[in-house]
N, C-alpha and C positions, 0 to 999 in steps of 0.2 A: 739653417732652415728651422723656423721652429715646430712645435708640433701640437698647435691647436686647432681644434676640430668640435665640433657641437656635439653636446653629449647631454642635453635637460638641464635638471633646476637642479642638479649638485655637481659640484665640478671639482675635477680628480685635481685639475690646476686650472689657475687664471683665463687659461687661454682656452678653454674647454668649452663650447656654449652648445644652444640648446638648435635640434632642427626640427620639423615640420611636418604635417599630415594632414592631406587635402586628394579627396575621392574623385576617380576619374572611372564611373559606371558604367561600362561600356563591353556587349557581349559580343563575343567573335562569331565571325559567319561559320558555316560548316567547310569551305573550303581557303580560307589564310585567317590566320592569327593577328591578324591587323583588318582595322578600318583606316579609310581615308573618309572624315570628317571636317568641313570647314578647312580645310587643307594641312590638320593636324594629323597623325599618326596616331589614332587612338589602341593601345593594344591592351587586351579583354579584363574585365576584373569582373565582374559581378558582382553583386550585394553578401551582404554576411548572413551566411546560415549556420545556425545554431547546426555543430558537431552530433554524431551520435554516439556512442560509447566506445568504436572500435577504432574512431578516427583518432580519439584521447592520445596527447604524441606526448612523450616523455621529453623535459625540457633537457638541452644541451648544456655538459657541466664539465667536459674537457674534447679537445681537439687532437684531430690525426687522420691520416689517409683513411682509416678504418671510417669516418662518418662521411658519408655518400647518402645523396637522396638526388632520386631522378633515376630513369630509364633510357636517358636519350642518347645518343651517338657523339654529340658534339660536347667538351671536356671542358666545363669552368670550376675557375679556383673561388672560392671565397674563404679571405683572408677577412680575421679579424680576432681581437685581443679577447680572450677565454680565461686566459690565468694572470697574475701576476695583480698589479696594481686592480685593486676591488672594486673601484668604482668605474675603471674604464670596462673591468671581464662583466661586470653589469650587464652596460649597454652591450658588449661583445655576446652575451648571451642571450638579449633580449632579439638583436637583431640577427643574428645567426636562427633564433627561432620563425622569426616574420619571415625569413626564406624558405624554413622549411613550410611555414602557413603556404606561400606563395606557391610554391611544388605541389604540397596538397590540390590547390586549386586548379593547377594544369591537368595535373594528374586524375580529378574528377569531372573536368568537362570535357565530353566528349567532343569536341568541335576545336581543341587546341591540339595542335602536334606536340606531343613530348620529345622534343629539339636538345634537349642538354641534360646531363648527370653531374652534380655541383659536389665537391669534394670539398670540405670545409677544415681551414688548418689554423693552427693558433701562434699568433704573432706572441703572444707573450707581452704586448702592450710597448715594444720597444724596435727600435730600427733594425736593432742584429736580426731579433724572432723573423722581423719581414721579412730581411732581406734573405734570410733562411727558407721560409713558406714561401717564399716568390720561386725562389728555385729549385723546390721540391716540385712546385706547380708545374713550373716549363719544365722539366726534367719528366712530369708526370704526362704530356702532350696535352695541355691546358689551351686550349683556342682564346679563352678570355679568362682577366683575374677582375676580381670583385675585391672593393677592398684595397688596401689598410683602413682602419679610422683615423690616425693622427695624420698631422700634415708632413714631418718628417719622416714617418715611415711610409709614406704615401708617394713622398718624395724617391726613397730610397728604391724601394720595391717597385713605382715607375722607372726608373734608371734601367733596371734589369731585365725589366719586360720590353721598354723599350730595344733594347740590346737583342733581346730575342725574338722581336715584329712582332712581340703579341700586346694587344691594345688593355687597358686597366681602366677600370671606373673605380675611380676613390671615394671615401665619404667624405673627407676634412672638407673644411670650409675656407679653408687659408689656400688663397686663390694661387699665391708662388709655388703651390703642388701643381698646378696644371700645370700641363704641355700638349705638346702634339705627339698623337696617341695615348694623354694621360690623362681621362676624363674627371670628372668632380662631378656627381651626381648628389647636389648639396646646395643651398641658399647663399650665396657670396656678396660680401660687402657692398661691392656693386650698386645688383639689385637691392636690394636694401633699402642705397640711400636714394638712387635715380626713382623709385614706386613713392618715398617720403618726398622724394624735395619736388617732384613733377605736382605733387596732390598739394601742395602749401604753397604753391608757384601759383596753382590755378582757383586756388582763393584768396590772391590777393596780395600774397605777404610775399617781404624782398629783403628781409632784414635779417637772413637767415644766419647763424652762428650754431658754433657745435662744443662741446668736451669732451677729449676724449683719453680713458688711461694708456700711459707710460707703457703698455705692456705692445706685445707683436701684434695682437688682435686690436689692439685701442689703434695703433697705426695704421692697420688696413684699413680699419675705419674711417680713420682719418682724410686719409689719402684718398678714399673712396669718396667722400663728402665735399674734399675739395673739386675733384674732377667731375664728380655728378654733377655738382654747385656752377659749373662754370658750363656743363654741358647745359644744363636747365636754363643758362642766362643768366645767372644769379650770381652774384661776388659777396662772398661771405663776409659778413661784417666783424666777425672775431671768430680766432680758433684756439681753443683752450687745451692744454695737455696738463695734466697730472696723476700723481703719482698712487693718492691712494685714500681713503674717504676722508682722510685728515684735511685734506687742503681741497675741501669740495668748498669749505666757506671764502678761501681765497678767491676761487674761481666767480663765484658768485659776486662777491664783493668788486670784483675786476667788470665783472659786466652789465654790473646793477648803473652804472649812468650812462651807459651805451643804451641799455633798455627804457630809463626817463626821459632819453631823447629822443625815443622811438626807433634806434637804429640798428636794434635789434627786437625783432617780434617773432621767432622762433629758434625754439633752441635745441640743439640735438643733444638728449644724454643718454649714450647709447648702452652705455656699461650698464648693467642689470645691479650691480651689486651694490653701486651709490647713488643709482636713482632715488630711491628713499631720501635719500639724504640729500640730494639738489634739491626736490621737493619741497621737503621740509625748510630748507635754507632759504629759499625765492619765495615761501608762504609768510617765512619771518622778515624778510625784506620788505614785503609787503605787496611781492607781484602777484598779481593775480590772473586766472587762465585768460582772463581777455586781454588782459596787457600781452602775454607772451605765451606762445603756443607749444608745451612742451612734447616734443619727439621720443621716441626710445628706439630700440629695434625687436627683429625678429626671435632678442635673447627672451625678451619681457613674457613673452607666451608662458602661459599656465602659473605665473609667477605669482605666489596668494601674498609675499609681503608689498609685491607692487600694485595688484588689489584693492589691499588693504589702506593702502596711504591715502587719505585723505588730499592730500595736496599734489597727488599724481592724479585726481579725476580729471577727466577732459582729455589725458594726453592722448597721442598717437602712437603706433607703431607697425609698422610692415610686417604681416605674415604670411602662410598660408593657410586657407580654411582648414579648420578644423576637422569636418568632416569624413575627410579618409579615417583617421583614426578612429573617430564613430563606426565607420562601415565594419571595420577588422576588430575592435577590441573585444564585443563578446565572444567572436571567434575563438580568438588566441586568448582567451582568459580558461575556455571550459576545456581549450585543447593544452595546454600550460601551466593553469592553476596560478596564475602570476596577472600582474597588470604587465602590459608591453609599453614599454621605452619608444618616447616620440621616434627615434631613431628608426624603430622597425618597419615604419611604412617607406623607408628609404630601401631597406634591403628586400623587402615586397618589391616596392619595384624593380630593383636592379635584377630581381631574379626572372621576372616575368619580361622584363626589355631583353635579358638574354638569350632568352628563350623562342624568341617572333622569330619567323619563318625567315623573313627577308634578310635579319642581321647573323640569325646561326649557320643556315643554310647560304648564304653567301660565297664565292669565290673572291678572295680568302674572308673569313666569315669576320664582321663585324667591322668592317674596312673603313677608311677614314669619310668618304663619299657618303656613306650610308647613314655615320654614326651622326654626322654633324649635318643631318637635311635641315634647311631653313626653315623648314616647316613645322621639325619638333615632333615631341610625344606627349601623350596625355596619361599621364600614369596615375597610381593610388597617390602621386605628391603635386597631384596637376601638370597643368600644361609647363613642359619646359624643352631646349633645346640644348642641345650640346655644340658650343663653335670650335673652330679649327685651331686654337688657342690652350685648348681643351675644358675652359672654363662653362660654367653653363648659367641659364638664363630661368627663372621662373618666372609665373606668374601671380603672382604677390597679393594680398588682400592689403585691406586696410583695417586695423581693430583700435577701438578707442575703449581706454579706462573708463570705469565706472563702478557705480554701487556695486557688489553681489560679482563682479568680474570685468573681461571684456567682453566687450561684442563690435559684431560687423559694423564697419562705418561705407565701407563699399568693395563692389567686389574684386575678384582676382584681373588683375591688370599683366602683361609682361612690360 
């Protein structure tokens, strides 16, 4: 199993990409911590209010039973990587923080129950760390674990929870981390490619073809692209694997008279790091956006050298709005002193879903009925739902390249 997971626009390794942040406004009544709206699960966020001086929360800079925040009865762990590899304890710090923002916000509206006290432990970035904080946690009577970020300790540290009936919302994005009982609270290949291939399906184009790298995460890709492709009605006209920016001109060169025939007119390149360089290589071929309609994914977000390229205007890629992030950032900036990691509107929500009256307070609390209702919830990362696979589903924007950034091409879709 391997262990890639979204982590932003720097990545500890290959398999590392970036997740999402999209605001779901929504205030809790005085007596449940949940709405039923449109037949989603909306549970409470509020808007961002500028902190005062005493709220000022010192950020988190190592892990252990000792950091606890919450008052509540019900015992969740949040697992996640603090030390070791620098650019994973990053993110591990950034979002360890967004939960404690999120605690904050229960903790000051009076109209939410304070339902859980979250004990936060540090994986060390590596399967052992997990699989060590997993069972400090069930040893500690932990109802729910939050957590790993990689996909193999997600993996791992699922295995044990599972063992001990207590249910895990992971970050990773590597969908082989799910199970039953072993949520993914994250954007998955999937999605992804079913929000791209439905939205180029329904303008017209059938010529669909993809690239994707040699690595685990370019396979899920992959894989995802062919099964969407076929779920969509569409049969892919070519499917490209390689290994690494060197043979991006092979690829092109392979596909440039598939595309003079017209039998390719969009093309998925999903890897963030040689999209530049397909770009650049079908600019020098001589295609141009209306000839063939270039794809990316949910990795491209905030990415200023995809931007920047000239020969990536027009493209497309599946995100979530941006906007949650907007709602939380001046927050956790004056309460942190730090920008926050796309990631922490992920562990925002995971801390406020753990928290709703109906999933904490449950018999046994956060059960599999409950977690994976059709209907879904609407959190600071949008509408998404949990199935009994354990994999989950969002609802997806659409953003196109352009001058000065992206912006909306249309909105959140599941």
């Amino acid at each position: 199993m391997t262990g890639w997971t979204r982590t932003g626009h720097r990545l500890a390794q290959r398999g590392i990409t970036q997740a999402f942040a999209i605001v779901g406004l929504f205030v809790l009544s005085a007596c449940s911590p949940i709405h039923i709206a449109s037949r989603t699960i909306d549970f409470g966020f509020g808007g961002s209010s500028q902190p005062t001086a005493n709220q000022t929360m010192t950020p988190l800079t190592t892990a252990g039973p000792g950091q606890v925040f919450g008052r509540g009865p019900v015992q969740v762990a949040l697992l996640l990587p603090l030390t070791g590899n620098a650019g994973l304890a990053s993110v591990g710090q950034s979002m360890a923080n967004g939960s404690r923002l999120a605690m904050a916000f229960i903790e000051a509206n009076p109209n939410i129950a304070e339902n859980t006290t979250i004990t936060l432990r540090d994986t060390g970035g590596t399967v052992a760390g997990a699989t060590s904080a997993t069972q400090a946690a069930l040893a500690s009577g932990a109802k729910l674990i939050l957590g790993p970020l990689r996909g193999d300790s997600v993996t791992a540290a699922g295995a044990a929870a599972r063992a001990a009936g207590v249910p895990l919302i992971g970050f990773s994005n590597n969908p082989g981390a799910a199970g039953p009982g072993v949520y993914l609270l994250s954007v998955l290949p999937d999605m992804e490619m079913k929000r791209a291939l439905s939205y180029v399906k329904a303008k017209g184009r059938r010529g669909v073809a993809g690239a994707f790298p040699s690595s685990a995460y370019g396979q899920a890709l992959q894989t995802a692209f062919r099964q969407q492709a076929v779920q969509a009605g569409l049969s892919p006209s070519a499917v490209y694997t390689f290994s690494g920016a060197s043979e991006v001109s092979q690829v092109v060169s392979q596909a440039l008279p598939l595309i003079k025939k017209g039998l390719i007119d969009t093309l998925f390149i999903p890897d963030r790091a040689t999209a530049p360089a397909f770009g650049a290589q079908l600019a020098q071929a001589g295609v141009s956006p209306a000839d063939v309609q270039i794809v990316g994914s949910a990795d491209w977000e905030g990415d200023t050298t995809i931007a920047a390229t000239p020969s990536l205007s027009g493209a497309l890629y599946p995100a979530v709005d941006p906007a949650g992030m907007a709602a939380i950032r001046a927050d956790y900036q004056a309460r942190f002193n730090s920008q926050p990691h796309a990631l922490a509107t992920i562990a925002y929500t995971a801390t406020i879903l753990a928290n709703v009256n109906t999933l904490s307070l449950a018999n046994p609390p956060y059960n599999p009925m409950l977690m994976t209702t059709p209907t879904g919830f609407n959190g600071r990362d949008g509408v998404f739902r949990f199935l009994s696979n354990g994999r989950s589903e969002y609802a997806l924007a659409l953003m196109q390249v352009g001058a000065g950034g992206a912006s909306r091409l249309e909105g959140p879709k599941l």
